[in-house]
N, C-alpha and C positions, 0 to 999 in steps of 0.2 A: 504494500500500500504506500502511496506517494502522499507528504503530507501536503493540506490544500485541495485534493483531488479524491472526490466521491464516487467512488465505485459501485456501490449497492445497489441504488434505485436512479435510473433517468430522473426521477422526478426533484430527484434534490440536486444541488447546486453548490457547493465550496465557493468561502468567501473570495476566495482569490477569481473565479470563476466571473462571479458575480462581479465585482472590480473591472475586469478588464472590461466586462459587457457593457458596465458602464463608460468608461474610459475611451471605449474606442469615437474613432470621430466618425459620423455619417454623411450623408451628401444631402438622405432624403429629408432631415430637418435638424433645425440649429439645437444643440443642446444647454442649456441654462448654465448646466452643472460645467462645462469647457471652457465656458465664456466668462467666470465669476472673476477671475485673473488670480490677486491673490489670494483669497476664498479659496478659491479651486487648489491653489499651490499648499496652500494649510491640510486642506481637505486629505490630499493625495499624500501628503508625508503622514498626516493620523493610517490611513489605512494600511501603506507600507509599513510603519512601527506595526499595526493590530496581527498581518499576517507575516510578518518576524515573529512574533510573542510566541503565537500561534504553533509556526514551524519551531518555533525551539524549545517548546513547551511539548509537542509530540516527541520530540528527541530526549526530554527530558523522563517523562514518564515511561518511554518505553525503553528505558534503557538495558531492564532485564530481560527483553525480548530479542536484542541485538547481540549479536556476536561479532568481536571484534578480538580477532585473531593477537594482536599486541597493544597495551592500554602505553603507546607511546609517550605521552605526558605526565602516566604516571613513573616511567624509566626514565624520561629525563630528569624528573623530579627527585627522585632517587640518585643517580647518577649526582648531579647537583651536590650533592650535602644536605638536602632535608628528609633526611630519615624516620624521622616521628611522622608518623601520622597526623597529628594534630596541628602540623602546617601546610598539612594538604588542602586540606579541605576537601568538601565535595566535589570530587570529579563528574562531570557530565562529559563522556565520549560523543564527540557528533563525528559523523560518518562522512566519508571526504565526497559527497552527493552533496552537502550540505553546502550551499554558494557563498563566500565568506569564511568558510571556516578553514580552521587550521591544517586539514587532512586538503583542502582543497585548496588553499592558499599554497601549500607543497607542490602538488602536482602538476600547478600553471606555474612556480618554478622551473622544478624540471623539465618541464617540456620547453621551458623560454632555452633554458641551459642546453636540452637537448639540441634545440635550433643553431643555438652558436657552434655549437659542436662538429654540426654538421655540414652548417653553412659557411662558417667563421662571425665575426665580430661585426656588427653594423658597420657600415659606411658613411651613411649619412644619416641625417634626423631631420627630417621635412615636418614641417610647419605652413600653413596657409593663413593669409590674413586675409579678411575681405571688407567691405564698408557695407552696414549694413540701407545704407542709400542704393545700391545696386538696385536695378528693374528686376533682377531674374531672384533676389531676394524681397521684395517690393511685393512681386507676384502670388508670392508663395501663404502672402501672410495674408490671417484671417482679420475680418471689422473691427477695430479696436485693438490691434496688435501692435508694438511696435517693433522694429527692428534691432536694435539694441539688447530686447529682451533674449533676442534668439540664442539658441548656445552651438545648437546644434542643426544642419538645414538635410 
């Protein structure tokens, strides 16, 4: 089971689910909830914290349902000089699936490392700048939009 993702009945709907349906932009009419500016910016960071909680909160409780082969953190921990337990604290294992997390934060290492390895070392570092006055940037933006705001086109 994928957390966020409702498996059992068509009829139900995961919060995350529900999010994007809302989120997405349509053609066939304006939506309220897209247009509030920062409203909508508050809005959209509450729901990303609520299905973070969410996800880490299913990794939390099910942790005795999980097998993981080596409790890495708790061998570094060891390793380290804190040997008592009672500087551990509560370990919660999350699974390197987890986007963000430690197991996963490795893996997009190595694989960056794999890359140089096999390609060698960058060459260059490209950057683009552009004026958010451009027509072909102009065009793109919705009523009430400004260009400035944009991060990403």
């Amino acid at each position: 089971m994928i957390p966020g993702v409702i498996e059992e009945s068509p009829n139900k709907v995961s919060c995350r689910e529900y999010y994007c349906y809302k989120f997405q932009i349509r053609s066939s009419r304006q939506s309220r909830l897209l247009h509030a500016r920062r409203l909508f910016y508050e809005f959209a960071v509450d729901q990303y914290i609520k299905l973070e909680t969410t996800r880490l909160d299913f990794y939390r409780w099910k942790q005795n349902d999980m097998r993981f082969e080596l409790y890495q953190g708790l061998v570094d921990s060891i390793m380290a000089g804190e040997s008592r337990g009672s500087e551990l604290g509560q370990r919660i294992i999350l699974p390197a699936s987890f986007i963000g997390g430690p197991g996963d934060m490795r893996r997009r290492y190595l694989d960056a490392m794999a890359l140089v390895q096999r390609f060698g070392k960058p060459d260059l570092f490209i950057t683009m700048i552009c004026n958010h006055e451009w027509n072909e940037i102009q065009e793109e933006l919705l009523p009430g939009q400004h260009g400035s705001m944009i991060a990403q086109i």
